[in-house]
C-alpha positions as CSV (number, residue, x, y, z in Angstrom):
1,X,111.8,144.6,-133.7
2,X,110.3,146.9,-136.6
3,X,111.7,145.0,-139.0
4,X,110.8,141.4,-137.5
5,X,107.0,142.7,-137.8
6,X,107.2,144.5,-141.2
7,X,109.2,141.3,-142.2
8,X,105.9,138.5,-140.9
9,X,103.7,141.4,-142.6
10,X,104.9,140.8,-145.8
11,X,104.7,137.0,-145.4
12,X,101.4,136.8,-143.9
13,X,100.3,138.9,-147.1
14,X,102.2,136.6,-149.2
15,X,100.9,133.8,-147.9
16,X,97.4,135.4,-148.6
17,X,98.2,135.9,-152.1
18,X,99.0,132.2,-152.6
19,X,95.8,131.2,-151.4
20,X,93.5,133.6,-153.7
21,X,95.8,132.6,-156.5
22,X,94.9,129.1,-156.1
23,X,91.0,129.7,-155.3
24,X,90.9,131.8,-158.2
25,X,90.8,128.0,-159.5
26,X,89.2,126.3,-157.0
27,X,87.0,128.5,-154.7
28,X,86.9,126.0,-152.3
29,X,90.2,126.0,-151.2
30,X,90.2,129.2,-149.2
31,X,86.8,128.1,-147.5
32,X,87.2,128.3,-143.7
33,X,87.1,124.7,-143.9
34,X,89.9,123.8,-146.3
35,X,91.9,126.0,-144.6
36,X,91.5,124.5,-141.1
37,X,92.2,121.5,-142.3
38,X,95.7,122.9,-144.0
39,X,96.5,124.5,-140.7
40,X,95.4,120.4,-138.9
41,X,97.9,119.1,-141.8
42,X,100.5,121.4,-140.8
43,X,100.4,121.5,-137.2
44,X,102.8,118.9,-136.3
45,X,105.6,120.9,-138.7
46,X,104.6,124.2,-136.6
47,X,105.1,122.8,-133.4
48,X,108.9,121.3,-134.3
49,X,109.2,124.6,-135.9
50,X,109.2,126.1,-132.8
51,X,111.3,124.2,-130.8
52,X,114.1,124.3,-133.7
53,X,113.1,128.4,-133.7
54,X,114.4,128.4,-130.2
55,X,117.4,126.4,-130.5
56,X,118.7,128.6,-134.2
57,X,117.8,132.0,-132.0
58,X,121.3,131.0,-130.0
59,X,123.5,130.0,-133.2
60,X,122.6,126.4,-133.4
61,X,120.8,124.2,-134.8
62,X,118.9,121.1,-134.0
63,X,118.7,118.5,-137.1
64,X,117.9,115.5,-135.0
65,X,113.9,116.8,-134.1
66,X,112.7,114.2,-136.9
67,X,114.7,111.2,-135.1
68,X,113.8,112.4,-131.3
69,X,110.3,112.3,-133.0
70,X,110.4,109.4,-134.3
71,X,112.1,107.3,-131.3
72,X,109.7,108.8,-128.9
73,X,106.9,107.8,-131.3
74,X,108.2,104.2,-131.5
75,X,108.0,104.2,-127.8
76,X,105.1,105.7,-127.0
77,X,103.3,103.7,-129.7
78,X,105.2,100.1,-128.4
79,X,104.3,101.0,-124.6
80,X,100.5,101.8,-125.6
81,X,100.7,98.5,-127.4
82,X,102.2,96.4,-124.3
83,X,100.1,98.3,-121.7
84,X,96.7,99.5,-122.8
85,X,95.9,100.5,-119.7
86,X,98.2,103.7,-119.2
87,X,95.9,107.0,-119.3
88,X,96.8,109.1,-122.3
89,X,97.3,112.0,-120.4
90,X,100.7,110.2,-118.7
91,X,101.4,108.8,-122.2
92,X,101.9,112.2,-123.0
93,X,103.6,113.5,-120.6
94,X,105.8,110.3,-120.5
95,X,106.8,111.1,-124.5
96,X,107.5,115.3,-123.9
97,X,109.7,113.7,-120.9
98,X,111.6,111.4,-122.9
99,X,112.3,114.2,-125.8
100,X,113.3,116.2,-123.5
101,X,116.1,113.9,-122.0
102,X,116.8,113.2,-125.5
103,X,117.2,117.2,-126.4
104,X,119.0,117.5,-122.8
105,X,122.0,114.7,-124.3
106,X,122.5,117.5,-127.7
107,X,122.5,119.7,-125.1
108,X,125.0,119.0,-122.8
109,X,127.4,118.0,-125.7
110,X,127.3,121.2,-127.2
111,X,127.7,122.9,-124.0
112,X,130.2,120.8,-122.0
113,X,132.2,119.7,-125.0
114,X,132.1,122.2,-127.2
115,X,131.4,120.4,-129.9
116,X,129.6,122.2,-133.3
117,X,125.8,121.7,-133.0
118,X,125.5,120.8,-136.8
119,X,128.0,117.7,-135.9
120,X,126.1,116.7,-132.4
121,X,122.6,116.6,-133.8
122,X,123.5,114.5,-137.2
123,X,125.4,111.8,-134.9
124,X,122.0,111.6,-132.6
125,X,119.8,111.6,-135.9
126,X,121.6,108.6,-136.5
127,X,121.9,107.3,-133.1
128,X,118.1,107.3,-132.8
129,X,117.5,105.8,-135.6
130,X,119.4,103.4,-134.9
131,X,117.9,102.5,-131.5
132,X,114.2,102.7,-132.4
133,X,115.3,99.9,-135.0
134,X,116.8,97.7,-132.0
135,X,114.2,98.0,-129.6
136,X,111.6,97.3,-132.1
137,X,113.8,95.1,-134.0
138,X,112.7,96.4,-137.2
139,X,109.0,95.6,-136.6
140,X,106.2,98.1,-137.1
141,X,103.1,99.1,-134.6
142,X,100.5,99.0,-136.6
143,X,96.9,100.4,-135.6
144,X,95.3,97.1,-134.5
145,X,98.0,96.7,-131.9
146,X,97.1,100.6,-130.5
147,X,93.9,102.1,-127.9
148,X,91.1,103.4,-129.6
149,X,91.8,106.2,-127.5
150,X,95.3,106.3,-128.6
151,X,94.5,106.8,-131.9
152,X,91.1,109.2,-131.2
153,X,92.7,111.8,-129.1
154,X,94.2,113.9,-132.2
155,X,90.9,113.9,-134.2
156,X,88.4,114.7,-131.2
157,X,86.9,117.9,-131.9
158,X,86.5,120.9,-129.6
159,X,85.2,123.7,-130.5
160,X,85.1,122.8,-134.1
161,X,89.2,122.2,-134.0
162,X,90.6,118.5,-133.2
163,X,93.0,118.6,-130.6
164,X,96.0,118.3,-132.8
165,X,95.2,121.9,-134.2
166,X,94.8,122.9,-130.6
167,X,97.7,121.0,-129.8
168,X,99.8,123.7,-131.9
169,X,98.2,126.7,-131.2
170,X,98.9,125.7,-127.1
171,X,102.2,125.8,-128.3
172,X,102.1,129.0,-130.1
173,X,100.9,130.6,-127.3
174,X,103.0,129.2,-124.5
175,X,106.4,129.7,-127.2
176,X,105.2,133.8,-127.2
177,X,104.5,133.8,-123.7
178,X,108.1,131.8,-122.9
179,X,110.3,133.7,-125.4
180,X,109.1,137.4,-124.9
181,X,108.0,137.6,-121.6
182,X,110.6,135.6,-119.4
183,X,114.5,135.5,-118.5
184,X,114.6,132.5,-120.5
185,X,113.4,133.8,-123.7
186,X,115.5,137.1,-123.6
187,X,119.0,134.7,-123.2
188,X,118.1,133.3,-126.1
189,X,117.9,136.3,-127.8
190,X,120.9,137.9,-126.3
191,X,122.9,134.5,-126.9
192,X,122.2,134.8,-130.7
193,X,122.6,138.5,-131.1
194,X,126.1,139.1,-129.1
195,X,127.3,136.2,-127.0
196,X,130.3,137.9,-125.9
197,X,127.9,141.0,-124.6
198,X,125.6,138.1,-122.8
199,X,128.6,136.8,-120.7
200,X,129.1,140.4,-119.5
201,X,125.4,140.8,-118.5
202,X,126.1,137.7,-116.9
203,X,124.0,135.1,-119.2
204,X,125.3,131.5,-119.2
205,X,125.8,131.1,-122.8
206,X,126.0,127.4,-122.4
207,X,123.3,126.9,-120.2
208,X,121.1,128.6,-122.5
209,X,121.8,126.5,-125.4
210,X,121.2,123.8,-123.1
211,X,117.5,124.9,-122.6
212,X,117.2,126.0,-126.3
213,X,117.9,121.6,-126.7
214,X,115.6,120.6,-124.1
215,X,112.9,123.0,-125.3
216,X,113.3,121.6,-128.7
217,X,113.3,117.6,-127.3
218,X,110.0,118.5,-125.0
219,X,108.2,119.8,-128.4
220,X,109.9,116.8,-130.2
221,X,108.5,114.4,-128.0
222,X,104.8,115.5,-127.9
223,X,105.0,115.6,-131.7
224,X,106.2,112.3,-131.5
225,X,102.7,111.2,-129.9
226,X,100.2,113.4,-131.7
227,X,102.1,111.9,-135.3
228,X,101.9,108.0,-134.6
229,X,98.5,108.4,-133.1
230,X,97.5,110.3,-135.9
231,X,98.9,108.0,-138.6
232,X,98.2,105.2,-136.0
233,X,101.5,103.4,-137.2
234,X,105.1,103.7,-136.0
235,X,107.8,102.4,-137.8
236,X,111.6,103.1,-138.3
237,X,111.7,105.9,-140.9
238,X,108.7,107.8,-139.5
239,X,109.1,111.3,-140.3
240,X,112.5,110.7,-142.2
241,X,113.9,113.6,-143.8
242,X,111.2,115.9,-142.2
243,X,114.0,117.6,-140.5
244,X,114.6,119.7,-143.6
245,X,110.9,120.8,-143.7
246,X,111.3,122.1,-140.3
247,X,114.7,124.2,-141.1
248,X,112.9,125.5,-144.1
249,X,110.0,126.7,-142.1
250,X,111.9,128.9,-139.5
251,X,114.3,130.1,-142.8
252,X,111.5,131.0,-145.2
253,X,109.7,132.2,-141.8
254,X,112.6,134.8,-141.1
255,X,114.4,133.3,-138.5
256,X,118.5,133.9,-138.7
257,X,120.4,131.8,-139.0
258,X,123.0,133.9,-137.6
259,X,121.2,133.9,-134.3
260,X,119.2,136.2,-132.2
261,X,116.7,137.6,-135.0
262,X,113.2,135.8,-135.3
263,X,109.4,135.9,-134.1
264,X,107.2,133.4,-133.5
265,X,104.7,134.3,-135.7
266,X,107.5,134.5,-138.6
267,X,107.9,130.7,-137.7
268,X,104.4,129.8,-137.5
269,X,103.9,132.0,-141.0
270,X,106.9,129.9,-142.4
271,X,105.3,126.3,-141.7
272,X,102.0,127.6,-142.8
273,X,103.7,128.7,-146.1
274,X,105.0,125.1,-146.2
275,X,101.5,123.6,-145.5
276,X,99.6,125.8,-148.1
277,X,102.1,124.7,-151.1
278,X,101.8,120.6,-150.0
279,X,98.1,121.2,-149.9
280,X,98.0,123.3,-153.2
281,X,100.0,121.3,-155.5
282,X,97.7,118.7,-155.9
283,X,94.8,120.9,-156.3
284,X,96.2,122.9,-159.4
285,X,97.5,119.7,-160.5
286,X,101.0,120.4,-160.2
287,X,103.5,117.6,-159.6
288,X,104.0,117.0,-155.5
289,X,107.9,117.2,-156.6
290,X,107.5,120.7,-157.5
291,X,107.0,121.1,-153.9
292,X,110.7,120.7,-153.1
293,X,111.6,122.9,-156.3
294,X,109.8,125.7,-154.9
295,X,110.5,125.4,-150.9
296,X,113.9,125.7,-152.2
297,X,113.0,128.6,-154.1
298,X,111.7,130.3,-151.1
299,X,114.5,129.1,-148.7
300,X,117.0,131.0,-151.2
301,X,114.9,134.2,-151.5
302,X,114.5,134.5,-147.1
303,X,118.6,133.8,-147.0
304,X,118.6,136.6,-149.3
305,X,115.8,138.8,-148.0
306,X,117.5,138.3,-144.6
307,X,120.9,139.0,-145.6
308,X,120.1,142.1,-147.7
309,X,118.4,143.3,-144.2
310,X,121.1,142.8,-142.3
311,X,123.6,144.7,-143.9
312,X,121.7,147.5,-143.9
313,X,122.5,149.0,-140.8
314,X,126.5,148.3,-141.5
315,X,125.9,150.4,-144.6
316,X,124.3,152.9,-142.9
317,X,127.4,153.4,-140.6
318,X,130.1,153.1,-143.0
319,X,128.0,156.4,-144.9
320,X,128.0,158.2,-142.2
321,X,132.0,157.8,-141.2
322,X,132.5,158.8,-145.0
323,X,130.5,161.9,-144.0
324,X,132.7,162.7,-141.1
């Protein structure tokens, strides 16, 4: 736990670095409204963040967010379309439902079947796609066929904040609350860390995956809403590829990949870090492809920062039987 916190320390201060660095250039860029508008930018990426945090906490991992995403968008967006009538609120409701049968069919594969999570979620990526291409036959929504209030609801304020930002920061909250203060959360935990030890304290390891999925689908399926009413357009390759930016964020964000070692603030810190380079490049005038060149960057120095942390305590151990 000590090292969880001293680990989102050093993040958060790096993360505060980058952003005097580049108002050192431009001063508006760490004004209080710049940087609500990088946290707006990068709320839909902290939310999926999230729900792939939970799912990685039990040795998996979920690379079929972008596509639940995306097909719930496509729905949502076609429905709205057809019926302009439904109230947004069941819209809503209606698309965290639908991602969370979608998360619930990864789940049940990988716990009834057995079958590696890696090779589950990249058939469904491609499933999905494939059927948000024959149910809209290849055609897109596009922002004349939507509500107004389909396409408001993100950008009304409260409180100085549209609802998108509050949108993730519900989430943030209600993640913390769910994954350190209930059963739930601590199987996740103790289904990463030792899943032979969580059989023994009697843990279903399989039905925690299970929830890890459908966690990930109901976050997946509310960020499929908020990102076609946003963009107010939904089309096949929405979000395609995005699915890397969200396994970077919990990696960079120190989330194991080995299971059972993460915080929600480290993935929250690890989208943000995401968020603040895509907004920065383009103010330094630095190519937006040096953005993948130095995600990568950071992805390899967390695998290595995490690893090198790990071992530790073997090392530790091994000195002291020497000493023996």
């Amino acid at each position: 736990m000590r090292h969880t916190v001293s680990r989102d320390l050093l993040l958060a201060f790096i993360l505060l670095a980058l952003v005097g660095l580049v108002s050192l250039r431009f001063p508006e860029f760490a004004s209080v409204k710049s940087l609500s508008s990088v946290f707006n930018d990068t709320s839909i990426l902290i939310i999926l963040a999230l729900g792939q945090m939970a799912v990685i906490l039990t040795r998996c991992i979920d690379l079929s967010m972008a596509s639940n995403l995306a097909l719930v968008g496509m729905c949502t967006a076609m429905l709205n379309a057809s019926v302009p009538g439904i109230p947004i609120p069941l819209l809503i409701v209606l698309a965290m439902v639908l991602g969370a049968l979608l998360g619930s069919i990864n789940g049940l594969l990988v716990w009834k079947l057995d079958i590696p999570p890696i090779v589950v979620t990249l058939g469904t990526l491609t499933i999905f796609r494939g059927v948000i291409f024959l149910i809209s036959d290849g055609q897109w929504v596009n922002a004349h066929e939507m509500n107004p209030a389909f396409k408001a609801l993100p950008r009304f304020d409260i409180l100085g904040l549209p609802i998108l930002s509050w949108a993730a920061i519900i989430s943030i909250a209600c993640s913390y609350i769910l994954l350190n203060r209930t059963p739930l959360g601590r199987s996740l935990y103790a289904v990463g860390g030792n899943p032979n030890a969580a059989v023994y304290t009697g843990i279903d390891v399989g039905r925690s995956r299970f929830n890890a999925f459908v966690l990930s689908g109901v976050l997946s399926g509310l960020a499929g809403y908020l990102w076609v009413s946003r963009y107010a357009v939904a089309y096949v390759d929405i979000a395609a590829g995005f699915e890397l930016d969200v396994v970077a964020a919990c990696v960079i964000g120190g989330i194991s990949i080995a299971g059972g070692m993460g915080s929600v603030a480290g993935a929250v810190l690890g989208a943000l870090f995401l968020g603040v380079i895509k907004n920065a490049l383009p103010v330094v005038n630095i190519s937006p492809f040096w953005q993948q060149a130095i995600s990568g960057c950071a992805i390899i120095a967390a695998v290595i920062f995490n690893a090198r942390s790990e071992r530790r305590p073997g090392r530790i151990i091994l000195k002291q039987a020497e000493n023996v």
